[in-house]
VEXFIGU-350918 format. One record per atom (N, C-alpha, C, O): x, y, z. Coordinates in steps of 0.2 Angstrom, whole numbers, padded with zeros to 4 digits, always signed. Layout:
REM VEXFIGU-350918
XYZ/...
***
This chain:
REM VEXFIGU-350918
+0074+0161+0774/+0074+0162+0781/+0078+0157+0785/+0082+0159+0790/+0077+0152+0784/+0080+0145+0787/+0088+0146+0784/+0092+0145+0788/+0090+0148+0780/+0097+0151+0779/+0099+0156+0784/+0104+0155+0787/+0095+0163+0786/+0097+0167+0788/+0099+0163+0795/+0105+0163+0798/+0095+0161+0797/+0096+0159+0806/+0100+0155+0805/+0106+0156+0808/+0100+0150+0801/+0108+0145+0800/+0114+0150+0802/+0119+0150+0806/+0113+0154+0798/+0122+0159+0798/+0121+0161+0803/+0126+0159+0807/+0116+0165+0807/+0116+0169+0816/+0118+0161+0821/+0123+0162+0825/+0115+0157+0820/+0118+0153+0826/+0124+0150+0823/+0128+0149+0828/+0127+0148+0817/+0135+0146+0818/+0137+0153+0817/+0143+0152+0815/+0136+0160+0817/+0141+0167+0818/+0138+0168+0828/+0139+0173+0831/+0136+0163+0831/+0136+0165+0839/+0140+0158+0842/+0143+0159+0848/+0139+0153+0839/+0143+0146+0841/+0151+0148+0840/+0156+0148+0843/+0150+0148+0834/+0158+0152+0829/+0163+0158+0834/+0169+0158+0835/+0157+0162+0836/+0162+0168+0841/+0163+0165+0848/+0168+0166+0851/+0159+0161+0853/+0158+0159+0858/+0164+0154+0858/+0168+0154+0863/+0166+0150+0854/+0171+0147+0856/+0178+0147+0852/+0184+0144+0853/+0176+0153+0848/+0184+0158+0847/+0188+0161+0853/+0193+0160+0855/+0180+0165+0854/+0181+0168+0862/+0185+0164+0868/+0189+0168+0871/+0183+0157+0870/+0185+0154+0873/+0193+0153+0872/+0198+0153+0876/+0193+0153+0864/+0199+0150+0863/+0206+0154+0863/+0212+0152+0864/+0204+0159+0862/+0208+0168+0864/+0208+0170+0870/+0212+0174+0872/+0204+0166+0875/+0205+0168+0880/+0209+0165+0885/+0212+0167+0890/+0210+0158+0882/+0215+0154+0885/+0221+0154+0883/+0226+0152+0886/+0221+0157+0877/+0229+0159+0874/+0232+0154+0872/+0230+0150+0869/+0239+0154+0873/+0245+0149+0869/+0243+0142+0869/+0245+0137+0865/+0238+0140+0877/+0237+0134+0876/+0235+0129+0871/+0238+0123+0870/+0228+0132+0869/+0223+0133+0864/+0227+0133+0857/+0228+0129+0852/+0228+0142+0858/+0231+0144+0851/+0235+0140+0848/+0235+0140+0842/+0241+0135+0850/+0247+0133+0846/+0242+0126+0843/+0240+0126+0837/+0239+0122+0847/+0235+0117+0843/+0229+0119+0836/+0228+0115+0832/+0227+0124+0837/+0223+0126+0834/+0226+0129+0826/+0223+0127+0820/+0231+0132+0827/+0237+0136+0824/+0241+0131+0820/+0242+0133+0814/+0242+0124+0822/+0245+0117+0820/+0241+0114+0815/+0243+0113+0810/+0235+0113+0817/+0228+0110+0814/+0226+0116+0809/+0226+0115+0803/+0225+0120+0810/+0225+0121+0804/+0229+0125+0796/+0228+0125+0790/+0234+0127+0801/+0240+0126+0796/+0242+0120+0794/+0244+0121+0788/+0243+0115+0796/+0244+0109+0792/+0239+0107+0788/+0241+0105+0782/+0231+0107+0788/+0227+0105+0786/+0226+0110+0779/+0223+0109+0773/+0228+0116+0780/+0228+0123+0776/+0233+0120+0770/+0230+0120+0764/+0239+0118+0771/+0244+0118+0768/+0243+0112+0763/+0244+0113+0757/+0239+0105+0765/+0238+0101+0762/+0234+0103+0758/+0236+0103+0752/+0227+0106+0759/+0222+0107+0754/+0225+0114+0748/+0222+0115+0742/+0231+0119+0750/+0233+0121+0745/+0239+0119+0739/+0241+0121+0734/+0243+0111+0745/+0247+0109+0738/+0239+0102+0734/+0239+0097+0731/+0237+0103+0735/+0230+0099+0732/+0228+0105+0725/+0227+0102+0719/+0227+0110+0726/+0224+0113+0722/+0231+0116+0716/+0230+0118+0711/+0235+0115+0720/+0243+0119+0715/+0242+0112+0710/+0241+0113+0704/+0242+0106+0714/+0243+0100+0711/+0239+0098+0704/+0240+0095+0699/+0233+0102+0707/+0230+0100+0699/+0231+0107+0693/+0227+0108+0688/+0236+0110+0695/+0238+0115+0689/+0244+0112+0687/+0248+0115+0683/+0245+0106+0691/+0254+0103+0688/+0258+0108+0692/+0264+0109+0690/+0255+0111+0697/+0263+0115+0699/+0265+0111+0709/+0262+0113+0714/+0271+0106+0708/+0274+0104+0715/+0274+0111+0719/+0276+0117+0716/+0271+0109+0726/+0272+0113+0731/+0279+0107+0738/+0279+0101+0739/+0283+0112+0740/+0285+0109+0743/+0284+0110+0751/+0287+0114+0755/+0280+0105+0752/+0275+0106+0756/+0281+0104+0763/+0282+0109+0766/+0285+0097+0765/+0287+0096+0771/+0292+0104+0770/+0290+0107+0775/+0296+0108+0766/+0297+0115+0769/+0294+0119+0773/+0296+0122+0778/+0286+0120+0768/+0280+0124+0771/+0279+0122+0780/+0277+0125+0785/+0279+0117+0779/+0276+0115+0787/+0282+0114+0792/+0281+0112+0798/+0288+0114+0789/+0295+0117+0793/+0295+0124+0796/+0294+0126+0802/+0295+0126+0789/+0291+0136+0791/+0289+0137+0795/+0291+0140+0800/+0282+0133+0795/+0275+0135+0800/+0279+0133+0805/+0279+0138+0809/+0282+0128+0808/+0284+0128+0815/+0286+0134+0818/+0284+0137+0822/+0293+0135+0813/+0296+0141+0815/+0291+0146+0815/+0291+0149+0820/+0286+0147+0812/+0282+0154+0812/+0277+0156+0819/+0276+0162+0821/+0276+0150+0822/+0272+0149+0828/+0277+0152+0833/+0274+0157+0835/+0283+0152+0836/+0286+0155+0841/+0289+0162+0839/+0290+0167+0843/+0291+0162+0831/+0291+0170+0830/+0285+0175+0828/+0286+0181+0826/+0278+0171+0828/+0274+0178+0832/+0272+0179+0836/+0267+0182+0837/+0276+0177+0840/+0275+0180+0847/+0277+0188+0845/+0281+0189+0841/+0274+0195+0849/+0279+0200+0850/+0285+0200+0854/+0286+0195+0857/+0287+0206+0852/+0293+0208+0858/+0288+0209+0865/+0290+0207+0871/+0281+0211+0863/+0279+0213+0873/+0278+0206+0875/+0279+0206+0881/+0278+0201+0872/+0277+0196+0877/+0281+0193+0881/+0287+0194+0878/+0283+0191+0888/+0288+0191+0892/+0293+0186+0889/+0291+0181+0890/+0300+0186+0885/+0304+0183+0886/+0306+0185+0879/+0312+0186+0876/+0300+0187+0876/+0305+0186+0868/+0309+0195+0867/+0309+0201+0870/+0313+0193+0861/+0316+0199+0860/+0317+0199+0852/+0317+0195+0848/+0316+0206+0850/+0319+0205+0841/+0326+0203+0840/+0330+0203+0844/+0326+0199+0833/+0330+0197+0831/+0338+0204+0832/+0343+0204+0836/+0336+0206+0829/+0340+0214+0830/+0333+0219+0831/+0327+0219+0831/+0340+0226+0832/+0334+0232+0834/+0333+0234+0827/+0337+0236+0823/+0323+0234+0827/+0320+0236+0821/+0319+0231+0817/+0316+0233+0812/+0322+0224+0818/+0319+0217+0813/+0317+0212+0819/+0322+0209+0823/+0311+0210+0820/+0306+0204+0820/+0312+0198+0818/+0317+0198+0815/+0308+0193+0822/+0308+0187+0820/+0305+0183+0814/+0307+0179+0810/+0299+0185+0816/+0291+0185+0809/+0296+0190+0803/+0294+0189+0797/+0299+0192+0803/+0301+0198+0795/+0307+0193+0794/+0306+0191+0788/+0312+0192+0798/+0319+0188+0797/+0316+0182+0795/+0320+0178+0793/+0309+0179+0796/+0309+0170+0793/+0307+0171+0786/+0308+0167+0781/+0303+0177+0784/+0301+0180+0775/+0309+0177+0772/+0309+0172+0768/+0314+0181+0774/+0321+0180+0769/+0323+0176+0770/+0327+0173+0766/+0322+0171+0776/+0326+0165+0777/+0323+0157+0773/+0326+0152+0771/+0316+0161+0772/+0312+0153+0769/+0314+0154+0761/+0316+0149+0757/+0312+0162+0759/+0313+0162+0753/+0320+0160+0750/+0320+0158+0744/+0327+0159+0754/+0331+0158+0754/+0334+0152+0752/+0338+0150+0748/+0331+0150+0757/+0328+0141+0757/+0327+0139+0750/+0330+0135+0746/+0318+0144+0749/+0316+0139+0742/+0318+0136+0738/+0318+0131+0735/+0323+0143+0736/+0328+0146+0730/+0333+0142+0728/+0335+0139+0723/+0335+0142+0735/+0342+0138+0737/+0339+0129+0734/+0340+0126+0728/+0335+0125+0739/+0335+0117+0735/+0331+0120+0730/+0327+0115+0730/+0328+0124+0724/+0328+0123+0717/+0335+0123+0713/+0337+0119+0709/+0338+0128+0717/+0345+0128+0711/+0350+0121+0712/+0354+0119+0708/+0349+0119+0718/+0354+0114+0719/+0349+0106+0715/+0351+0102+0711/+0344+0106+0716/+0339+0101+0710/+0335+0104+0705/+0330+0102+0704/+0338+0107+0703/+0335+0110+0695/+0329+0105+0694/+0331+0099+0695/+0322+0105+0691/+0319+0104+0686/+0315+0108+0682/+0317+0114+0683/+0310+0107+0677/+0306+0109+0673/+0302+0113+0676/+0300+0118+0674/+0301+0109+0683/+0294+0117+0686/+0298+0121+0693/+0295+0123+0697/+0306+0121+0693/+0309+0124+0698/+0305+0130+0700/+0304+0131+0706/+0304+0134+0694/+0303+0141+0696/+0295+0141+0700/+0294+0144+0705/+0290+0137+0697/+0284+0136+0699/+0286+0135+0704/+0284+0140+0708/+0289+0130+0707/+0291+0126+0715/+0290+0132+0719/+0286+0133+0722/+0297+0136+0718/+0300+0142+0721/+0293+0146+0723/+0291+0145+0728/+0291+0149+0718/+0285+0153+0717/+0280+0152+0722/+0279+0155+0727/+0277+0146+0718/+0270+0145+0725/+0273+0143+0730/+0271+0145+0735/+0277+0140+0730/+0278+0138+0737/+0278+0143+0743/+0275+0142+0748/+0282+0148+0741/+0283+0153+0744/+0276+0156+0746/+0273+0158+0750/+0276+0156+0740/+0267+0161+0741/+0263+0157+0747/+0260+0160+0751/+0263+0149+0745/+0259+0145+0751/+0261+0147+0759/+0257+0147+0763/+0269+0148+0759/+0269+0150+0767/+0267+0155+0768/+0265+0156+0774/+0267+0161+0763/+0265+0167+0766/+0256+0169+0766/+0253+0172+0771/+0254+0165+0761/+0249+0164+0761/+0244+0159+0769/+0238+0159+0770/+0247+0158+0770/+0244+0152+0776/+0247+0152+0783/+0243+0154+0787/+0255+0150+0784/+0257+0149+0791/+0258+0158+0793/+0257+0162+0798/+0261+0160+0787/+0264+0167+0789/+0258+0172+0791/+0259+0177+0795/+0252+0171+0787/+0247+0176+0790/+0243+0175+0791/+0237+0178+0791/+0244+0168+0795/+0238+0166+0800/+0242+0169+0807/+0239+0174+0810/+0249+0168+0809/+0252+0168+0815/+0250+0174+0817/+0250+0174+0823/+0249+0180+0813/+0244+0185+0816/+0241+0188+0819/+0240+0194+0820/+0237+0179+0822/+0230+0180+0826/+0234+0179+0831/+0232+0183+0836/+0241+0175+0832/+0243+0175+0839/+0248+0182+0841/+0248+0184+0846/+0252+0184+0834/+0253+0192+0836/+0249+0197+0840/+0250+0200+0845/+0243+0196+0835/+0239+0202+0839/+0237+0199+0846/+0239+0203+0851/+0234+0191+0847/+0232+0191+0853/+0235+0194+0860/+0232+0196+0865/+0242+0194+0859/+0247+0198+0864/+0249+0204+0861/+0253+0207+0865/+0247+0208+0857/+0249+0216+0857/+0243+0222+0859/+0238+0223+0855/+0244+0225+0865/+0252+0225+0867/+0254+0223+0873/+0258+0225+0877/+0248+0218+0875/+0249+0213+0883/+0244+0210+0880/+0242+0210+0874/+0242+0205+0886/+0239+0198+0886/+0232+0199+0889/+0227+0195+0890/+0232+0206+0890/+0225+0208+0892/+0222+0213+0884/+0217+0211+0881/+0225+0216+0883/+0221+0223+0879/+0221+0218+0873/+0217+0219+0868/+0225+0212+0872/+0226+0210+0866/+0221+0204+0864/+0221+0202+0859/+0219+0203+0869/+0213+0199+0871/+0207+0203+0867/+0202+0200+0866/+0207+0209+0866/+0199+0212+0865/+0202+0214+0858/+0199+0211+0854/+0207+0216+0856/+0209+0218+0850/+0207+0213+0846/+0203+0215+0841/+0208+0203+0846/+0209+0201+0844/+0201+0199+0841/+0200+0197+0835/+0195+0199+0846/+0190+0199+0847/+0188+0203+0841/+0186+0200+0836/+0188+0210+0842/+0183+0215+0836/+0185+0211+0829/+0180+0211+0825/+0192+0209+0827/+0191+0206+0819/+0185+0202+0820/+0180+0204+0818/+0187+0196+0825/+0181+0189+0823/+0173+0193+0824/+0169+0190+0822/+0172+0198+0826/+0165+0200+0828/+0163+0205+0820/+0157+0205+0817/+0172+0209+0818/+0170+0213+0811/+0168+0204+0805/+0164+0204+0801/+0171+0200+0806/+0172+0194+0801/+0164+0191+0800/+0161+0190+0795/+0161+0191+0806/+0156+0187+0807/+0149+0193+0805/+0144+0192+0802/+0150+0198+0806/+0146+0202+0807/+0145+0203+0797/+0140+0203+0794/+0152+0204+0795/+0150+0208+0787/+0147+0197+0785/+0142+0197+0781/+0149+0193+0786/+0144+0185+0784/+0137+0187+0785/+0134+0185+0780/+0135+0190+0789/+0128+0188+0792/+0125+0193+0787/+0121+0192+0783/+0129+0201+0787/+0126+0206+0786/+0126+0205+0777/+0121+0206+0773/+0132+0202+0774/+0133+0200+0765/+0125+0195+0765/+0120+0197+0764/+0126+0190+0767/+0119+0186+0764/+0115+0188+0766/+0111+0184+0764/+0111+0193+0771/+0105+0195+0774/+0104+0200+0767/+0100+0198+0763/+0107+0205+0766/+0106+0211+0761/+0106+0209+0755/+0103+0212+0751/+0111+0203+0753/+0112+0201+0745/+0105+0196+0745/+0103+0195+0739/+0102+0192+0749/+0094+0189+0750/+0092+0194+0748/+0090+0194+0742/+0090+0199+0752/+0084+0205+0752/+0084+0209+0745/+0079+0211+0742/+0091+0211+0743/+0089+0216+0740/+0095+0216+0733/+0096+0220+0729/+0099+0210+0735/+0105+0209+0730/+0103+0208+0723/+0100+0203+0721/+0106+0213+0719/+0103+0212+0710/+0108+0215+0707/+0109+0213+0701/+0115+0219+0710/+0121+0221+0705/+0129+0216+0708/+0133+0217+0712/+0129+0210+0703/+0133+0206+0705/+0140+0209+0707/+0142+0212+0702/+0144+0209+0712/+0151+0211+0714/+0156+0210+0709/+0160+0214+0706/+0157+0203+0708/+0163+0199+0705/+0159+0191+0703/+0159+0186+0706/+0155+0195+0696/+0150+0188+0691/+0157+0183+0690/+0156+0177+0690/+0164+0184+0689/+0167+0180+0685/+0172+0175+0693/+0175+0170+0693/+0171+0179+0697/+0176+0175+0703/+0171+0171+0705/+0171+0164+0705/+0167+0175+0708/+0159+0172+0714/+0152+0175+0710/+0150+0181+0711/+0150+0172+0706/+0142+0174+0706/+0138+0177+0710/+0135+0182+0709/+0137+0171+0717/+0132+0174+0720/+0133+0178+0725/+0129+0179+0730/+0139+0182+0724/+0140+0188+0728/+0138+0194+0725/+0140+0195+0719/+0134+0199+0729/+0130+0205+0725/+0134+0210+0729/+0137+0209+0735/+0134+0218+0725/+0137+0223+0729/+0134+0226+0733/+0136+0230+0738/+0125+0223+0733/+0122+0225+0740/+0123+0223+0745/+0124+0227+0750/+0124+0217+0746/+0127+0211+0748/+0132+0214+0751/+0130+0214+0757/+0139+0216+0749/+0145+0219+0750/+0142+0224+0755/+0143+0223+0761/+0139+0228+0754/+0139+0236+0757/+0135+0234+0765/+0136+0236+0771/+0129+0228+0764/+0126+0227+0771/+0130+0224+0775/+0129+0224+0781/+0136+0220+0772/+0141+0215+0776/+0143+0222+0780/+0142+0223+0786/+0146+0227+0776/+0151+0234+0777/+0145+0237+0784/+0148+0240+0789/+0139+0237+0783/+0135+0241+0788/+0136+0238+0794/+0139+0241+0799/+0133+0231+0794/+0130+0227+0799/+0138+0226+0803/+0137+0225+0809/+0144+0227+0801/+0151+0227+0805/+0151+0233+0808/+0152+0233+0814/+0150+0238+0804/+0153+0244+0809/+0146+0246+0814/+0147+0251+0818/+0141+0244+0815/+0136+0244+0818/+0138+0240+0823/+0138+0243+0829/+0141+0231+0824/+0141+0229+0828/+0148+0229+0832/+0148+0228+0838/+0153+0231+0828/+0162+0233+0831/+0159+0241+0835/+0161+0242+0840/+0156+0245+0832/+0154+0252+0836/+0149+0251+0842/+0148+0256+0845/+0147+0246+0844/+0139+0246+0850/+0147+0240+0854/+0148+0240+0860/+0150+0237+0850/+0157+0234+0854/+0161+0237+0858/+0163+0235+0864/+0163+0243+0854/+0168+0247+0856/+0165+0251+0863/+0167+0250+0869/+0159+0254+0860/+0154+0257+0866/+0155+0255+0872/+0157+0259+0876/+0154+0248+0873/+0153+0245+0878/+0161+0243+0881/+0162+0243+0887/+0164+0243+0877/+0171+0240+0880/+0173+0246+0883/+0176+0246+0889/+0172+0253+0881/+0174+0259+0883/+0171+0262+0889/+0173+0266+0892/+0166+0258+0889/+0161+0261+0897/+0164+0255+0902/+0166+0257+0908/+0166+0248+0900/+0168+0243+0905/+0173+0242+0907/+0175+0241+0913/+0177+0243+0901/+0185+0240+0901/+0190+0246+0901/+0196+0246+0903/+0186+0252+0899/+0192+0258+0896/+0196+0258+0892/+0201+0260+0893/+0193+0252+0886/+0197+0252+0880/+0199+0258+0878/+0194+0262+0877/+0204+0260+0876/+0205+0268+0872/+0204+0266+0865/+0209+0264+0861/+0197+0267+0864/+0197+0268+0855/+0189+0271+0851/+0184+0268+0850/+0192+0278+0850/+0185+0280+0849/+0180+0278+0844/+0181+0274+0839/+0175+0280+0845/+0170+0278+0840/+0172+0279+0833/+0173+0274+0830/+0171+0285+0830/+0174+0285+0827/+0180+0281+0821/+0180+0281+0815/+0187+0279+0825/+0190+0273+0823/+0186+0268+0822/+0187+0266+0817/+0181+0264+0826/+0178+0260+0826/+0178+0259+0818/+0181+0256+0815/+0173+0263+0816/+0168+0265+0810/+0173+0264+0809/+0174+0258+0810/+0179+0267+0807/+0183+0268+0800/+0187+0260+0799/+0189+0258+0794/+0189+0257+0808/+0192+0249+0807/+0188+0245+0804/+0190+0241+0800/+0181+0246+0806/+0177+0241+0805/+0175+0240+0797/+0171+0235+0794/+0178+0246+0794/+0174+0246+0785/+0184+0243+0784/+0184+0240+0779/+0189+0245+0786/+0194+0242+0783/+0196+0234+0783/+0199+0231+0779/+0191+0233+0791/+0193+0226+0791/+0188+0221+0787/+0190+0216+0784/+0181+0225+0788/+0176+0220+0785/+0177+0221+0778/+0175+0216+0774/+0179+0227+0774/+0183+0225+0767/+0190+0219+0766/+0190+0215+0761/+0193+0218+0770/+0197+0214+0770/+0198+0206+0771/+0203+0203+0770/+0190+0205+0775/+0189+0199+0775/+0185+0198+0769/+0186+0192+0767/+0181+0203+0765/+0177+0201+0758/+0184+0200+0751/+0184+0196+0747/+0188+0206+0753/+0194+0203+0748/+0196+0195+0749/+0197+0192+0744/+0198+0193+0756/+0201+0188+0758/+0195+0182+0755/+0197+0177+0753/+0190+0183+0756/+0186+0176+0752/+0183+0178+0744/+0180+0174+0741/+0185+0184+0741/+0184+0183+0735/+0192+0181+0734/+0192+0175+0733/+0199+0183+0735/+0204+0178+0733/+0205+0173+0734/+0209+0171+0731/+0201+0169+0737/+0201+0160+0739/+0197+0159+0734/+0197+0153+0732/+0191+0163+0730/+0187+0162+0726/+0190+0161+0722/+0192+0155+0722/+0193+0166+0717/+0198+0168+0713/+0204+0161+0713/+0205+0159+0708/+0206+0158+0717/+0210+0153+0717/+0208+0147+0716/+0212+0142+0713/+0202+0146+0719/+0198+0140+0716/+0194+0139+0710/+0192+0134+0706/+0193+0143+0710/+0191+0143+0702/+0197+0141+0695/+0197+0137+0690/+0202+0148+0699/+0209+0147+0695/+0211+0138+0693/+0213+0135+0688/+0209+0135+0701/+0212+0128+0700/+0206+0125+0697/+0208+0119+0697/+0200+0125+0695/+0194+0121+0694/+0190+0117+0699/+0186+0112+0699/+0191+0122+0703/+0184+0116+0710/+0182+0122+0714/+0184+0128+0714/+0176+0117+0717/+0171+0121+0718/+0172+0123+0729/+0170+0128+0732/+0176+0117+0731/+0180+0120+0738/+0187+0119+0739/+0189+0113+0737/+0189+0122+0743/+0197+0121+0742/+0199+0114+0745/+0204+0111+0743/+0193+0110+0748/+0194+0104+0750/+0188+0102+0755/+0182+0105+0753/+0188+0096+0759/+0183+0092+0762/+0183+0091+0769/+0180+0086+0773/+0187+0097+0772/+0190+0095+0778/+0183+0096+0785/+0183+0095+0791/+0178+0100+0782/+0172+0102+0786/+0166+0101+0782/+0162+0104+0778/+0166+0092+0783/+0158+0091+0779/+0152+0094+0777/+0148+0094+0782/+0151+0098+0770/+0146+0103+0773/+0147+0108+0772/+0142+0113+0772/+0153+0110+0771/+0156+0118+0774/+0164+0119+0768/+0168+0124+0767/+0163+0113+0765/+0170+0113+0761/+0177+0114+0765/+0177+0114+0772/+0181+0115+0763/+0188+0116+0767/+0190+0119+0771/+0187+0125+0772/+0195+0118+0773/+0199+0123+0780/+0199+0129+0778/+0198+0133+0783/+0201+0131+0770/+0205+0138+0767/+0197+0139+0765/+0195+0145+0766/+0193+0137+0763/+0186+0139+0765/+0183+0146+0770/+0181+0152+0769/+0184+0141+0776/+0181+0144+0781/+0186+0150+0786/+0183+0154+0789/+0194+0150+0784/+0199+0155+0787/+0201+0159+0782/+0207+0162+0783/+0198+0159+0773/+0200+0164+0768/+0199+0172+0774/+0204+0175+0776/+0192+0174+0776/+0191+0183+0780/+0197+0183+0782/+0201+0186+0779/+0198+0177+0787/+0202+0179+0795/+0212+0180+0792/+0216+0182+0796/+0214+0176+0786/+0220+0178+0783/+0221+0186+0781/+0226+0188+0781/+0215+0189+0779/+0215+0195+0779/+0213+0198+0785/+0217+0202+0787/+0208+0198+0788/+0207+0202+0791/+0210+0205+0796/+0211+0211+0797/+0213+0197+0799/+0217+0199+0807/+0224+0203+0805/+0226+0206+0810/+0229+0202+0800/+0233+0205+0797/+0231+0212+0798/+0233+0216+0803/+0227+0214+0796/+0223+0222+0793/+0222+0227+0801/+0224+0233+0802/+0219+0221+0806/+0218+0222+0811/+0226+0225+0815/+0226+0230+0819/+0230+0221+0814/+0236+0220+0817/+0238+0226+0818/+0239+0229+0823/+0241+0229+0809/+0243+0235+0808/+0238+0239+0809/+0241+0244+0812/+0231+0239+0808/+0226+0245+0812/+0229+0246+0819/+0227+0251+0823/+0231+0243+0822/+0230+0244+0830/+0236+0247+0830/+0236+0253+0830/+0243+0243+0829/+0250+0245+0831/+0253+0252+0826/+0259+0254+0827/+0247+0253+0820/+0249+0258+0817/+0247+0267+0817/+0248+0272+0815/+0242+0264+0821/+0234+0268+0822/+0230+0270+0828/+0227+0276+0829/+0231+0265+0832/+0229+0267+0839/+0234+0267+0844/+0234+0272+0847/+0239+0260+0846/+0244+0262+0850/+0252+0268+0847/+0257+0269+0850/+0251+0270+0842/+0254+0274+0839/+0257+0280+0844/+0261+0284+0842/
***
């Protein structure tokens, strides 16, 4: 029980000062975005490093600067696509991978291709699909995208509380024994309940106060794609750490293990969110 209330008040301290921090916007967001994209990137060339594969890490965190001003959208006031029909955020994909390619072939060594490979994976993995959160936050204004950005963190927090309350109570059929043990598929399914329960009484409310346009029904259907998405996104950080041999991605939250620890949901989810909204509802 002392477990369960531990998760309810860091899943109400956890949204309370998301909330604040979405609400103030780029101020907030770009330091936020910095700290833990840098802290991200470290603790993922730590974990390449003990499989012997260099990550080149001073590119990755060149990227990630770049990646902070190109997710902004086009709604936001001043910016524009690169051309009509390509983003900024799509045009830094070919440009970094370009990059990689390019100083491996110009210093050839023994793990060039490993270099290239993760490497690449680390930025997309990390700066490219975090900036996300600042995508969505402005799509498709700086008002609606304020709430948009809200339902992930409330679906992410919601399937936490609801996966350990139901995998305590009644969890016996393990999900993925060989990634995470102590995750169970009841586990999975109460996480799945307890979001679209809490994103639909969300929606409800925003639709009586705010006139969000998004029916209930969408809700339910966002709230089981997003809250799958955050459980995919921490069985793959599972799946990676195990891959490298340890038991947290790092030390950066005494207590809580590392950075890629604690934002494994939110690399999927808020993606997932992004295209739900811009593919699905402002359509």
């Amino acid at each position: 029980m002392s477990g369960l209330v531990g998760r309810v008040v860091f899943g109400f301290l956890a949204f309370f000062a998301v909330l604040f921090i979405v609400w103030v916007g780029l101020p907030l967001l770009i330091p936020l975005y910095a700290i833990v994209t840098i802290a991200g990137i470290e603790e993922y060339t730590q974990l390449m490093k003990g499989k012997g594969i260099p990550i080149r890490k001073r590119s990755i965190w060149v990227a990630a600067i770049l990646t902070l001003p190109a997710s902004l959208p086009v709604s936001y006031p001043g910016m524009q696509p690169l051309i009509a029909g390509v983003s900024w955020r799509e045009a830094l994909i070919g440009i970094v991978a370009f990059y990689l390619i390019t100083l491996e072939v110009i210093r050839p060594n023994d793990n060039s291709m490993f270099a290239a490979v993760f490497s690449f994976f680390g930025y997309l993995y990390i700066p490219w699909m975090l900036g996300f959160f600042i995508t969505l936050r402005y799509t498709p204004d700086g008002v609606l995208g304020l709430w948009y950005l809200m339902l992930p963190v409330l679906a992410i927090i919601a399937t936490d509380v609801g996966a350990f309350t139901f995998g305590r109570l009644f969890g016996k059929t393990k999900l993925a024994p060989s990634i995470s043990p102590n995750k169970t598929l009841e586990g999975s399914l109460g996480g799945l309940l307890l979001a679209s329960v809490v994103v639909s009484a969300t929606v409800f409310g925003l639709q009586r106060w705010l006139g969000l346009n998004i029916e209930i029904y969408d809700a339910i259907l966002f709230s089981l794609l997003v809250s799958s998405a955050a459980q995919l996104g921490d069985l793959f950080e599972s799946l990676m750490k195990r891959w490298a041999g340890v038991k947290d991605s790092g030390n950066f939250l005494p207590g809580h293990g590392g950075i890629l620890d604690r934002i494994d949901s939110v690399l999927f989810a808020v993606p997932m969110t992004y295209y739900f909204v811009t593919f699905y509802i402002l359509r």
